[in-house]
C-alpha positions in Angstrom: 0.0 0.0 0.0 1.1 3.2 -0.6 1.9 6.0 1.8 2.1 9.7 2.1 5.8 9.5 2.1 5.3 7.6 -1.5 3.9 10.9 -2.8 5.5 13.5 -4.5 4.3 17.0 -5.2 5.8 20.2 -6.9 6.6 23.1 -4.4 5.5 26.7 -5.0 8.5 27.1 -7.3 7.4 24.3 -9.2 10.2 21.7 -7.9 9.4 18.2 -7.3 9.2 17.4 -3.7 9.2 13.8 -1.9 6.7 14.0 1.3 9.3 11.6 3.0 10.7 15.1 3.5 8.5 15.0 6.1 8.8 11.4 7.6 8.9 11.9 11.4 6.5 14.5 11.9 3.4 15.8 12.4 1.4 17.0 9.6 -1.3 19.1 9.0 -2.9 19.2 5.9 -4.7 21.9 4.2 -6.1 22.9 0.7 -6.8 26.8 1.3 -7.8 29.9 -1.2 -6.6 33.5 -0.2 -10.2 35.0 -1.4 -11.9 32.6 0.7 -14.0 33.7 3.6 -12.4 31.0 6.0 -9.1 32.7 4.9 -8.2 34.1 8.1 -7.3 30.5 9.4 -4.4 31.1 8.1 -3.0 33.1 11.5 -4.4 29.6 13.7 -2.4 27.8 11.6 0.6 29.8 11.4 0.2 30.2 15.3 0.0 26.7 16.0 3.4 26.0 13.6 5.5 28.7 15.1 4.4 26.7 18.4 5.1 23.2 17.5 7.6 23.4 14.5 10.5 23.0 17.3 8.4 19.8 18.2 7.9 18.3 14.6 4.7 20.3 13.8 4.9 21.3 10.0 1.4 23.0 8.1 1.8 22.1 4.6 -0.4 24.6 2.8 -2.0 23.0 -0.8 -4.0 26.4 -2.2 -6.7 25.3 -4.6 -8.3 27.3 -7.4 -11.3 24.5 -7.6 -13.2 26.3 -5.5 -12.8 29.4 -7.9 -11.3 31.6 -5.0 -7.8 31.4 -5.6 -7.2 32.8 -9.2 -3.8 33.7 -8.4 -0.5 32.4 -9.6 1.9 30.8 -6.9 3.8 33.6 -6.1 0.7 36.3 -5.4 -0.1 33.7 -2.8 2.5 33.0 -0.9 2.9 37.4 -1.0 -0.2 37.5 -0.4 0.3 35.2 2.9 3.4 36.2 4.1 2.1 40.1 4.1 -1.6 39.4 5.2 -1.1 36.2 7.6 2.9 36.5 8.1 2.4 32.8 7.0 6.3 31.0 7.2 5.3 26.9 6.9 5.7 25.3 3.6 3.3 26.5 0.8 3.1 23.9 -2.4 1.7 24.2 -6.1 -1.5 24.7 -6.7 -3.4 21.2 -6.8 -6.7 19.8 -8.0 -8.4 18.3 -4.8 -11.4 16.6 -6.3 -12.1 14.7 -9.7 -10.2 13.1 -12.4 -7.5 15.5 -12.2 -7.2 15.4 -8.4 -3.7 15.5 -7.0 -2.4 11.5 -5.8 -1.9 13.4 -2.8 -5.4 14.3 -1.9 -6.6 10.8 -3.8 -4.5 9.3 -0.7 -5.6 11.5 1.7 -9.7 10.8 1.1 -9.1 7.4 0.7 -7.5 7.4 4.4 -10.5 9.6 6.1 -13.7 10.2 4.0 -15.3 13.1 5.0 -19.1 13.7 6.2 -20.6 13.3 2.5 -17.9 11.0 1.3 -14.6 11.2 0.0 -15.2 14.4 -2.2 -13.4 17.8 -0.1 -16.4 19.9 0.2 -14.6 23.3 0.5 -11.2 25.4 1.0 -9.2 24.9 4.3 -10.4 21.1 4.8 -7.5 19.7 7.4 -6.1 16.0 7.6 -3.7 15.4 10.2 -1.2 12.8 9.6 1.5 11.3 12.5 4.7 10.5 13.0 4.2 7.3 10.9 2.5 9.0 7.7 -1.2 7.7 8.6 -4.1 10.3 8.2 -5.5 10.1 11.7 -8.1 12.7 11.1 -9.9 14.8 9.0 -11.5 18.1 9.7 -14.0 20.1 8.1 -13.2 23.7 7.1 -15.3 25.6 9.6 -13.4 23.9 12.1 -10.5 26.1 13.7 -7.0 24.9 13.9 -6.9 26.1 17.1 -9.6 23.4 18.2 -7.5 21.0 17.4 -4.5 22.0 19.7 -4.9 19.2 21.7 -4.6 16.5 18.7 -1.9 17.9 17.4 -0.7 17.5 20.9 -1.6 14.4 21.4 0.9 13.3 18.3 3.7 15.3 19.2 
């Protein structure tokens, strides 16, 4: 069976990244859009990494134009977020999260934890969480703050 550290994905400078970058920590995992109205999750989430990082906490940030609220190209996003947000964790490419085009990456992840009406991601700033050992433990819909789930992310650390 495959797992998440099987994956690859293209940064936001369009380089081709292994997640086994990441074997060992804590993940969270979120598809955002900067025009979204759930955009200012992006301070819980940058709050939460500049507390954990030092404990193996990384947010790795997927933006998503399939939602039609993130029309921009890779690099008014991350300005975007590091102005707006002060956003530092690792921002990716954008990806497809649902359909035929849909990123292995977020195939994986649905497969692992189907959501409330299935597999399909319903909206921007959906959250997985993924452990130590690369298994999706959770998934989280996106009205849900990052800050309520602290004590998961804990809970991994």
């Amino acid at each position: 069976m495959e797992t998440i550290y099987d994956i690859t994905v293209k940064d936001n400078q369009g380089k081709t990244t292994s997640l086994a970058e990441y074997q060992g920590d804590v993940l969270l995992i979120v598809n955002t859009a900067i025009k979204c109205g759930l955009a200012p999750q992006y301070e819980d989430l940058q709050d939460l990494y500049n507390q954990y990082q030092e404990e193996g906490f990384v947010v790795l940030d997927f933006p998503s134009n399939q939602f039609l609220q993130s029309p921009e190209s890779n690099e008014e996003t991350t300005e975007h977020c590091t102005q707006n947000y002060g956003t530092t964790f690792p921002r990716f490419d954008k990806v497809n999260v649902n359909g035929q085009e849909a990123s292995p990456l977020y195939k994986h992840l649905k497969e692992q934890q189907r959501g409330l009406f299935g597999k399909a991601i319903k909206w921007n700033f959906t959250k997985f969480l993924v452990d130590r050992e690369g298994k999706v433990v959770e998934r989280y819909a996106p009205t849900v703050n990052p800050k309520e789930i602290e004590e998961d992310i804990q809970n991994l650390l």
